[in-house]
Structures are given as C-alpha cells and as structure tokens.
C-alpha positions as CSV (number, residue, x, y, z in Angstrom):
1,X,201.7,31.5,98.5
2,X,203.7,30.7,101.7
3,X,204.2,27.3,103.3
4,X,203.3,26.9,107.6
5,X,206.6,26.1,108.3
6,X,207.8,25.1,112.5
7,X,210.5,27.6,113.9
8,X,213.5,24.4,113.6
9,X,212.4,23.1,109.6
10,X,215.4,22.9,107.4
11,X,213.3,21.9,104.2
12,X,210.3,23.4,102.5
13,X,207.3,21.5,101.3
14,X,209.1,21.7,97.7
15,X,212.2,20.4,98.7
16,X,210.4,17.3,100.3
17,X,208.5,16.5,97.6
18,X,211.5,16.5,95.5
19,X,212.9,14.1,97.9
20,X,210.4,11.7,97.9
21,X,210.1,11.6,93.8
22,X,214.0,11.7,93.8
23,X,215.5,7.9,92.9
24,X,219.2,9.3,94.0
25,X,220.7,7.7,97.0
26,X,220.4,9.2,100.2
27,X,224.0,11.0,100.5
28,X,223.4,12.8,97.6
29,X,220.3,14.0,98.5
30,X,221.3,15.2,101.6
31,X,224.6,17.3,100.1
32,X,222.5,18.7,97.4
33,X,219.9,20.4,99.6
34,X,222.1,20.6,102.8
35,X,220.6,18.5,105.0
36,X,221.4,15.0,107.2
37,X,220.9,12.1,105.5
38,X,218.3,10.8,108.5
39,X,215.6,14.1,107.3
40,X,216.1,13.0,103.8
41,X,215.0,9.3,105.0
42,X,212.1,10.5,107.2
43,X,210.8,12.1,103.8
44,X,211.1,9.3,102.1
45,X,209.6,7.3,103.8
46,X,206.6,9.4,105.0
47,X,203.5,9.6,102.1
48,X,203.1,13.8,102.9
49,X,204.9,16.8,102.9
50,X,203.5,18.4,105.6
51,X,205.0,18.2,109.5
52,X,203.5,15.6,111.5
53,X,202.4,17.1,114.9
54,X,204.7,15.7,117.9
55,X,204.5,15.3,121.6
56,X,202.1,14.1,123.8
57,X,198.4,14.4,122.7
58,X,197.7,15.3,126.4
59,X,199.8,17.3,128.7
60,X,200.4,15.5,131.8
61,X,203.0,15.9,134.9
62,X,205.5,13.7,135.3
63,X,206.4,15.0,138.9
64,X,202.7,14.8,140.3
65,X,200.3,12.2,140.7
66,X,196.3,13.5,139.7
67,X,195.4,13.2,143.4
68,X,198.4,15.9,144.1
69,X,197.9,17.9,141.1
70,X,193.9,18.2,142.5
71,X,195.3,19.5,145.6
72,X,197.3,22.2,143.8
73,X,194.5,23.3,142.0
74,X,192.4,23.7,144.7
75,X,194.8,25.5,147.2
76,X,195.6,28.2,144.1
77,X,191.6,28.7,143.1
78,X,190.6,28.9,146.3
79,X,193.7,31.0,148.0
80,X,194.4,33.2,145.0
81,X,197.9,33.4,146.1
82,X,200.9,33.8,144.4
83,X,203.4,30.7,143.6
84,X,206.0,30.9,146.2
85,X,203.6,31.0,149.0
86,X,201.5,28.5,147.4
87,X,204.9,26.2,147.4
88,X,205.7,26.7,151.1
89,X,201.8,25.4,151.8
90,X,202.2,22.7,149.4
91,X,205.8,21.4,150.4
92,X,205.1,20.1,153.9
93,X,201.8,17.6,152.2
94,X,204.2,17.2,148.6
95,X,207.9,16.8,150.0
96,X,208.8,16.7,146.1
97,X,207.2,19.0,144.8
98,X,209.4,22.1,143.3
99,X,208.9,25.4,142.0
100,X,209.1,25.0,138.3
101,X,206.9,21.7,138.5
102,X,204.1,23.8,140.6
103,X,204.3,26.6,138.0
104,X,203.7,24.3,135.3
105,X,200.9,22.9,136.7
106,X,199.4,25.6,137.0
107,X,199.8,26.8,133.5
108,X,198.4,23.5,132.3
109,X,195.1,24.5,134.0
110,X,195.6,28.2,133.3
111,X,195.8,29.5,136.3
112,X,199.2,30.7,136.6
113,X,198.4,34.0,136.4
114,X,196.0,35.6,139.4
115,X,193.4,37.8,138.7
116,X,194.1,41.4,138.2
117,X,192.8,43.4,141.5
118,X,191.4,47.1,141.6
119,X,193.9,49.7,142.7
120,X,197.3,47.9,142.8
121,X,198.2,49.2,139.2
122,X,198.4,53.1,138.1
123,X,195.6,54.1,135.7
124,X,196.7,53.6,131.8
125,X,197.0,57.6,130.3
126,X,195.4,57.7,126.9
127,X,196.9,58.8,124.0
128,X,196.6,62.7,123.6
129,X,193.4,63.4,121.3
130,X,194.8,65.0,117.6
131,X,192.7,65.3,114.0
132,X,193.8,63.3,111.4
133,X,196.8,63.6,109.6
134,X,198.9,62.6,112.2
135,X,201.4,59.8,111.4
136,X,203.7,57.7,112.5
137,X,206.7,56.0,110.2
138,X,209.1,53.5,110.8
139,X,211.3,51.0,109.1
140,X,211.8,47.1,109.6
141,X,213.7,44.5,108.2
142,X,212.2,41.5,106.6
143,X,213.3,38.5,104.8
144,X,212.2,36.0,101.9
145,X,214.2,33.1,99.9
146,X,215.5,35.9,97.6
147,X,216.9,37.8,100.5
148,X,216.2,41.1,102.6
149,X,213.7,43.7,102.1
150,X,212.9,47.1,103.9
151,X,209.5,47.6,105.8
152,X,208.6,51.1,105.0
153,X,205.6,51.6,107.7
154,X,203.1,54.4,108.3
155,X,200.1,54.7,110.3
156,X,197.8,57.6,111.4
157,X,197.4,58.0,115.2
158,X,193.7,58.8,115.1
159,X,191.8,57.0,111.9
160,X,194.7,54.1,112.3
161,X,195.1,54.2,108.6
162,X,198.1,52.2,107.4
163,X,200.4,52.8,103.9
164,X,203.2,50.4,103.7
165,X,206.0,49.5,100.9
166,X,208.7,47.4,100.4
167,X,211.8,48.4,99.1
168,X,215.5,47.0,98.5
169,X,217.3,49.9,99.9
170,X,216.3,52.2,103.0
171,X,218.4,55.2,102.1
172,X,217.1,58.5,102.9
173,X,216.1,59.1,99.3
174,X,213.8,56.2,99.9
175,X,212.5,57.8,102.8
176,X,211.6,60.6,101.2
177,X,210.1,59.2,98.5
178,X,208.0,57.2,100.8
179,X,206.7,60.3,102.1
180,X,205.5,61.7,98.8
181,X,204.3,58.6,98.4
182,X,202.4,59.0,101.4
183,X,200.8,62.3,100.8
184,X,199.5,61.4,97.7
185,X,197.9,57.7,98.9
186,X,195.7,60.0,101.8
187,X,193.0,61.4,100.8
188,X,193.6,64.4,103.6
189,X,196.5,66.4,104.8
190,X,199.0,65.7,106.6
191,X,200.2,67.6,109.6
192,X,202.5,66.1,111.7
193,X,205.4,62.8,110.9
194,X,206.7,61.1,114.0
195,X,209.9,59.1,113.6
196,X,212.8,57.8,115.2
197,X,216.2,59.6,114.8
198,X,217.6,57.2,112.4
199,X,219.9,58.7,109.1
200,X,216.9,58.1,106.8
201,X,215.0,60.5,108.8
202,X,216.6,63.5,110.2
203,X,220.8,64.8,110.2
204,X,222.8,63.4,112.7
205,X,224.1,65.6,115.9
206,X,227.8,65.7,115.2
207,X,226.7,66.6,111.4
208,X,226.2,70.5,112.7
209,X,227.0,72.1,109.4
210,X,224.8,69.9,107.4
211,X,222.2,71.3,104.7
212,X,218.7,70.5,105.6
213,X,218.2,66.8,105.0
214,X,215.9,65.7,102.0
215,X,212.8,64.2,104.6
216,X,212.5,67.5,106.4
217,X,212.6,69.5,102.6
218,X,209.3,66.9,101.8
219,X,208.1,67.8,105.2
220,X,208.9,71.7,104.8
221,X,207.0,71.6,101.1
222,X,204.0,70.6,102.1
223,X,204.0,72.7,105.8
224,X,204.2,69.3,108.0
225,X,205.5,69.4,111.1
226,X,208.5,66.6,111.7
227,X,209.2,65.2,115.1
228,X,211.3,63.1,116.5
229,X,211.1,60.5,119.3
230,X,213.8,60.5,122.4
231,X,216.8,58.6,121.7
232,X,217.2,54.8,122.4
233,X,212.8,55.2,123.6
234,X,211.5,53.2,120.5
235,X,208.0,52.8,122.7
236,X,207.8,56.8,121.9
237,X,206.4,55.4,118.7
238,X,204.6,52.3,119.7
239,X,201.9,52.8,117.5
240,X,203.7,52.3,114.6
241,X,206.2,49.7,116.0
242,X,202.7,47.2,117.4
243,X,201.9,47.4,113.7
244,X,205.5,46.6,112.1
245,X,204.8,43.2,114.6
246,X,201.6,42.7,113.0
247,X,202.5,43.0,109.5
248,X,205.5,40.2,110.1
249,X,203.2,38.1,112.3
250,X,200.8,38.0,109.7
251,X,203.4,37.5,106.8
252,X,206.9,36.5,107.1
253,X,206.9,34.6,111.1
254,X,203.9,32.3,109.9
255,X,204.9,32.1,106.1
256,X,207.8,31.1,104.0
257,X,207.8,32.7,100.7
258,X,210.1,32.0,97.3
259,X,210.5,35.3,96.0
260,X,209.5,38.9,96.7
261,X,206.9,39.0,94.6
262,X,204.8,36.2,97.2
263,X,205.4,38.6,99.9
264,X,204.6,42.0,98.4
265,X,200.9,40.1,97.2
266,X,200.3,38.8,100.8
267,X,201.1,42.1,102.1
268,X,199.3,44.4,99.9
269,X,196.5,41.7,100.6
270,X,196.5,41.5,104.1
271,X,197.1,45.8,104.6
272,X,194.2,46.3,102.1
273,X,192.0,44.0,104.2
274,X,193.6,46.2,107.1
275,X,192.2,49.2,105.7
276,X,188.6,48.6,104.2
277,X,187.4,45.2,106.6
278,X,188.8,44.9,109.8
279,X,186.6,46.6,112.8
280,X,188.8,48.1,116.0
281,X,187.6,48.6,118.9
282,X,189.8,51.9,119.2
283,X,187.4,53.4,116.4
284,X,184.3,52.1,118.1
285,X,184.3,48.7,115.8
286,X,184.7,51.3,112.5
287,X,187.2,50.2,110.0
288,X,189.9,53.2,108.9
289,X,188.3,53.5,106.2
290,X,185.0,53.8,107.6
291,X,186.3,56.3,110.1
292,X,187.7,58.3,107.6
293,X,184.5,58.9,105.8
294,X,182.9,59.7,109.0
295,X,185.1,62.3,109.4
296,X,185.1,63.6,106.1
297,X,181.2,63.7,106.6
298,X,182.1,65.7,110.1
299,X,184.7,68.1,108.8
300,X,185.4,68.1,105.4
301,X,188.3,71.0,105.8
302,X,191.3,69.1,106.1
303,X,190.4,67.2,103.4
304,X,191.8,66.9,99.5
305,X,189.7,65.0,97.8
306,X,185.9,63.3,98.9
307,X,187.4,59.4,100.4
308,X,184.4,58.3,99.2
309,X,184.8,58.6,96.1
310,X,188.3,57.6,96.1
311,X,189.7,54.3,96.8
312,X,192.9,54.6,98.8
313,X,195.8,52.3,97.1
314,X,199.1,51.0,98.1
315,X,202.0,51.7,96.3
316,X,204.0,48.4,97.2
C-alpha cells in the first residue's frame, strides 16, 4: 500500500532504495530520477529508506529565559486573558519580549487558546430532523502516481451512510450513473439528493431552452426530489464536503500510492470499515450500519429489501 511520505519529499521509499543499490555515479542518478545530486548522497549514505525525524527533540524558546517563560505561564493561567493584554503586563518586567514570541509560548504549553465562557457565542442550530433516504453528493478531485481521479461522494443526512466511487471522468453521464448506482447499493428509498449547481448535476441558467438534464430524469424515475445548494455556499452541503476531507485525510494526504488500483483498495477498505465498525456519536455510538437496522426494525416502510439480510457493497 502507500508510503508516509513529509509534505516537501521528492523521492519515494522505492526510489531510495534504488539509489542506495545503484553503483552509477551520483550525476546520473540525480538526472534519472530528477533530483539534486546532495538527496541522492544523503541516500546513499544513510542504511534506511525511511525519513529521519528533524528538529529539536524538545521545543524550547530562544527569546525567553525558563525563569521568564514561568512568569508567562503564570500571568495567562491565572489572568485568563487574552494575548495583547497579557503583552502590555509582560513588557514593562520582559523589555524584549514581543508578540509572536509570547504566542508561541503559549502554544508550547497549550495555552494559547482561553477557555470557552457561557453566553458569549450564539447557540449551534441543529440540523433539521428528516427519515432516511436523504443524501448528500459531491465530487472531489484526487491524485495517485498514475494521475487524477474523480471522488464521486454520497452520504445520508440521518443514518450517515456513505457510497463512494472513483472514476476517470466526472461528466454528467457519470453522475447519473452514480446515482443508479446509488439506489441500488441502499437497501431503502431514496427521497431527496442535495448537490451543488455544478454541470454534472443540474442545467445551467443561461441554458433556458435545455431538455431536462440526465440527473434530474434518474431523479424523476424513481420520484426523488433534487435540490440544489445556493450558489458559491459550498457549507450548504457540509455534510458531505467534512466527509470528502475525511476520505483524502485518510487516503491520499497521509499516503502515496503507485497506481489506481492501491487507492481504490484503501478506499473501499477504509469506507467499508466506515460503514459496518466505526461508532458516532451523532448516532448515539451506533455504526450506519447498525442504525440502519434499527430503523428497519422501527419502520420497515421505506424500505426495499431486510438490511439485515443484505450486506451493503461498494461499487468502486
């Protein structure tokens, strides 16, 4: 599978390993795998292929002495107040000490944030209560060595079911076919689709005298209702656009992968392991899965098939 590569590596645990079995000189080295000729001599020279952790095994100021760090720590823990005012206190005892160097100081000790207090912050609205069969769909863009892939992302508002594949093109037959896809991976119906107002999903504006597109004729056939978020207000449909961050946190921001194939395994893996093991709180530490058979056990109506009886695939 995928390598734990840092964010600034310009080789991959293959290429160093080549490098270090490799008898050619230097200079070629480096213009075969695009490289400087010093990262081709730190490989060489080094008996793994894995990074090396860097920087200081302990964090410590180079601005404050531990006498005038103490005193920082104290004034914020015991003042709780915020970092300009705590500056302006601190300047007249630390002559030197600046803003930048206070904050980071106090984020050393983990105290650069102060404690939330009761009644400065509007209550958070909760999502508006719907059955299942409510989903959300979105698209993102992800890459491996053998280039870009399309995200194809759906997730149900209420049982927080997710159904995701990975395709080469993200035209608005793809769309479509995503959504049949869809219908036939949930084991209920479907009664509303939230997306953006991208091409894949509805007409444009200025295309007045257009036929119906192809998503809304999947959406018409099987009587669910398509809505649409507000222009440019992508947090309309944060549900689904937390889990597009999840999905690439999880896979292609953490891993490096050779081909497509690595990343459609890991995903299907790590979605699957979504679905059927991981507890959320938002379903009262139920997995979807789990939440959907308590449902079906609840209502059985807006159900097609028993989920019990039925284990839920992805077509990726």
């Amino acid at each position: 599978m995928g390598q734990i590569l840092h964010g600034s590596a310009k080789t991959t645990e293959a290429v160093r390993r080549a490098i270090q079995n490799s008898q050619e000189s230097l200079n070629i080295l480096a213009g075969k795998y695009g490289i400087n000729p010093k990262t081709v001599h730190k490989w060489k020279r080094r008996d793994s292929v894995s990074d090396s952790p860097m920087g200081p095994k302990k964090s410590l100021s180079t601005v404050l002495s531990l006498e005038e760090e103490a005193i920082c720590i104290a004034l914020r823990k015991h003042t709780l107040l915020p970092l300009d005012d705590c500056l302006y206190a601190l300047q007249a005892t630390i002559p030197h000490l600046t803003r930048s160097s206070l904050h980071r100081c106090f984020q050393r000790h983990n105290i650069n944030r102060l404690p939330a207090v009761e009644g400065d912050k509007p209550p958070k609205k909760k999502f508006k209560t719907y059955p299942i069969g409510y989903f959300h769909i979105d698209i993102a863009e992800v890459r491996t060595e053998e280039g870009k892939l399309y995200l194809f992302v759906a997730i149900d508002r209420t049982s927080k079911f997710v159904y995701v594949e990975l395709l080469e093109k993200y035209g608005k037959m793809e769309a479509a076919q995503f959504l049949r896809n869809l219908i036939k991976a949930v084991p209920y119906k479907i009664h509303t689709i939230l997306t953006d107002n991208g091409i894949q999903f509805t007409n444009r504006k200025v295309d007045q005298y257009a036929w119906m597109h192809i998503f809304d004729r999947v959406c018409h056939e099987h009587n669910i209702e398509h809505r649409l978020t507000k222009v440019n207000h992508p947090w309309t449909n944060g549900q689904v656009e937390r889990m597009n961050r999840t999905l690439k946190e999880a896979t292609v921001k953490r891993y490096y992968y050779d081909n497509h194939s690595q990343l459609k395994q890991h995903l299907y893996d790590f979605v699957n392991a979504y679905n059927f093991a991981k507890r959320l709180k938002a379903l009262r530490s139920l997995t979807p899965y789990e939440f959907i058979c308590q449902q079906w056990t609840k209502n059985p109506e807006p159900f097609i098939i028993d989920p019990i009886h039925h284990t839920m695939g992805l077509n990726i």
